[in-house]
N, C-alpha and C positions, 0 to 999 in steps of 0.2 A: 182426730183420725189422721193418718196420716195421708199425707198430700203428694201424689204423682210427681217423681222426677223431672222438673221442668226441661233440662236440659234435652230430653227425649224432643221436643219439638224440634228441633237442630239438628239437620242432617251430620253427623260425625260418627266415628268410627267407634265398636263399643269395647268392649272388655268384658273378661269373667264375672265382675260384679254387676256391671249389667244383666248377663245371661242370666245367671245365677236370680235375681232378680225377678227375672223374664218366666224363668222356673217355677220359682216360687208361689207369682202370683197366677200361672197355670194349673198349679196344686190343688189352690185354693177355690179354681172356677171350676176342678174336676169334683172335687171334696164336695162342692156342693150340687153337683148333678148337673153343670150347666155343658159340660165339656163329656163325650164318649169316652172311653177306652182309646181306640182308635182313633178319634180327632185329638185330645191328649198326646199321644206318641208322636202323631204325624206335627202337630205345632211344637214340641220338645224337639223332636229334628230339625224342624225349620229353626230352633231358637240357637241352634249349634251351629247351622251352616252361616248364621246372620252375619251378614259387616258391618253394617251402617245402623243408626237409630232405628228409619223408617222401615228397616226388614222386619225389625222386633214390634210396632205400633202397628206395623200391618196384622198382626194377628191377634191384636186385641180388640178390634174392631166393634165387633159384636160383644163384647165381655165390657163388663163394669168393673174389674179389675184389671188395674193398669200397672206396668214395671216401674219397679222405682218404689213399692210399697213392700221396703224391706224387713219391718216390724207387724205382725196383725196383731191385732186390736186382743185383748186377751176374752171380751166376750164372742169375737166373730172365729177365735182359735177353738169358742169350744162348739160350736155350732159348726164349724169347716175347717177339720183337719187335715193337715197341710202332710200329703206324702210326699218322699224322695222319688226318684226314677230307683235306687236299690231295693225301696221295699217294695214296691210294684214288681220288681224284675224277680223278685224271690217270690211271691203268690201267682206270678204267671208260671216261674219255674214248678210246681207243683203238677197244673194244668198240664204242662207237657210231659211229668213223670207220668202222670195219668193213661195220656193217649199213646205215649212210646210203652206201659206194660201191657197194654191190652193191644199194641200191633205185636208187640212180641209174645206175648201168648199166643195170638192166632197166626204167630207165623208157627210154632212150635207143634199148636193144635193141626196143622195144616201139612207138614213134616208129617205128624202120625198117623193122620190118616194116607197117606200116600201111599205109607208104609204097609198100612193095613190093607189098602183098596188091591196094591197088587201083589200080596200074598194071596189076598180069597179070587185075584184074578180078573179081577175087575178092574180094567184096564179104562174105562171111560170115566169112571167115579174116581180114580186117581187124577186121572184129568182135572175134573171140576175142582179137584181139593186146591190145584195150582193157584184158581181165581179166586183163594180167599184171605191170599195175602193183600192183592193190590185192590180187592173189594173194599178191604178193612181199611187198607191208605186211602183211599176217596173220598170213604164216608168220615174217617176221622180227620183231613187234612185239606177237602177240597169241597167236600157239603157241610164240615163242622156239625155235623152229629153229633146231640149230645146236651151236657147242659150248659151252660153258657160259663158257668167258672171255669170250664175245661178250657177255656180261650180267652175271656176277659173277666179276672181279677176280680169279684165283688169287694164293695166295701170291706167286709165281716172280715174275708180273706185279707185282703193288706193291714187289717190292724191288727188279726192271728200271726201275720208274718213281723208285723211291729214289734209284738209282742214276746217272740221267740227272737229276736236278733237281740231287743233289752237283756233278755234272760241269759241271752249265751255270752253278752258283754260282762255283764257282774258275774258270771260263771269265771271267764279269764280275769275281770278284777280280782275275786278271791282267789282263786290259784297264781295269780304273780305275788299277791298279799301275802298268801300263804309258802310261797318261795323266799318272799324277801324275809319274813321270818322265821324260816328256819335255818337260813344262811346267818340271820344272824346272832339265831340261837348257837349255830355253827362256832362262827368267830368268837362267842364269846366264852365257849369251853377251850376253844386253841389259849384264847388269852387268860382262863384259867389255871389252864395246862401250864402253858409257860413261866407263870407267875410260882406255881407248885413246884416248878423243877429250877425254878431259879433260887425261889427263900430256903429248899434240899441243898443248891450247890453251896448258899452261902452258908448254912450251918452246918456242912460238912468241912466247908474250909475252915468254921471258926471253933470246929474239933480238932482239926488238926494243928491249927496255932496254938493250942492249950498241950496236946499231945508233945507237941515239941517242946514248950517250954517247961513243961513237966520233966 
């Protein structure tokens, strides 16, 4: 198993592979239920703004995963899988397409009845329609109404989002594949071509050395 960075006990200054590190093994404390949504983020912040060892040791405190355990164990990978901060940021991006189409529906919804209330003249009920834009901002942005994926990422969701970032990578592997071979199906009719109009030049030239000496 591997063995906590001893040098963490030593006040000094750290680095990317630290953090990174520091990352990692908050993935793994998240992966397995020990760590929120939100206490996740807020210790990934703290692990950015850190300088010293004991910024980063502070926040493992409570956690049995310590930085410095840059390998996980291949059985403990498959019991606690380890997300990045981008596939978490794309299954949260989701959640807020969610809440930004449905404020924008009922801002649009709220637009047409306006429209409605004061053709039929009703002047009071166009009013109310006003209060259903920032209704709709409250409940979706300040009570979080709703189900909870709309704001923290389940599980299911960042390994759906895993799962489509894998797919759209071997989507552009095969189309650079499929570029680079047909570039170089390309070049190799030019260097057909050329070889065609070269072995034409020369046994037109070596008609004409006959011609002549005829």
């Amino acid at each position: 198993m591997p063995q906590p960075n001893p040098n963490f006990q030593f006040n000094y200054r750290i680095g990317d592979t630290d953090r990174n590190d520091a990352v990692t093994a908050l993935s793994v404390a998240f992966g397995e239920g020990r760590l929120t949504m939100d206490e996740f983020d807020r210790r990934c912040a703290a692990v950015a703004k850190a300088e010293y060892s004991p910024d980063l040791m502070a926040l493992f405190q409570d956690l049995p995963q310590k930085p410095g355990q840059c390998q996980v164990p291949a059985q403990q990978s498959q019991q606690s899988p380890v997300y990045t901060g981008e596939d978490i940021e794309l299954a949260r991006k989701r959640g807020r397409n969610v809440r930004g189409g449905l404020l924008g529906l009922s801002t649009i919804a709220s637009l047409a009845f306006i429209v409605v209330f004061s053709e039929m003249g009703e002047n009071f009920l166009a009013v109310l329609s006003l209060l259903i834009i920032p209704t709709v901002f409250i409940l979706l942005y300040v009570m979080k109404v709703g189900p909870d994926s709309w704001y923290a990422p389940s599980v299911r969701q960042i390994q759906r989002a895993q799962r489509q970032a894998v797919k759209m990578q071997q989507l552009e592997l095969q189309s650079h594949q499929a570029a680079e071979i047909a570039m170089r199906k390309q070049q190799q009719r030019q260097q057909m071509d050329q070889l065609k109009n070269d072995a034409l030049n020369i046994a037109q030239q070596t008609m004409q050395r006959f011609n002549k000496r005829g």
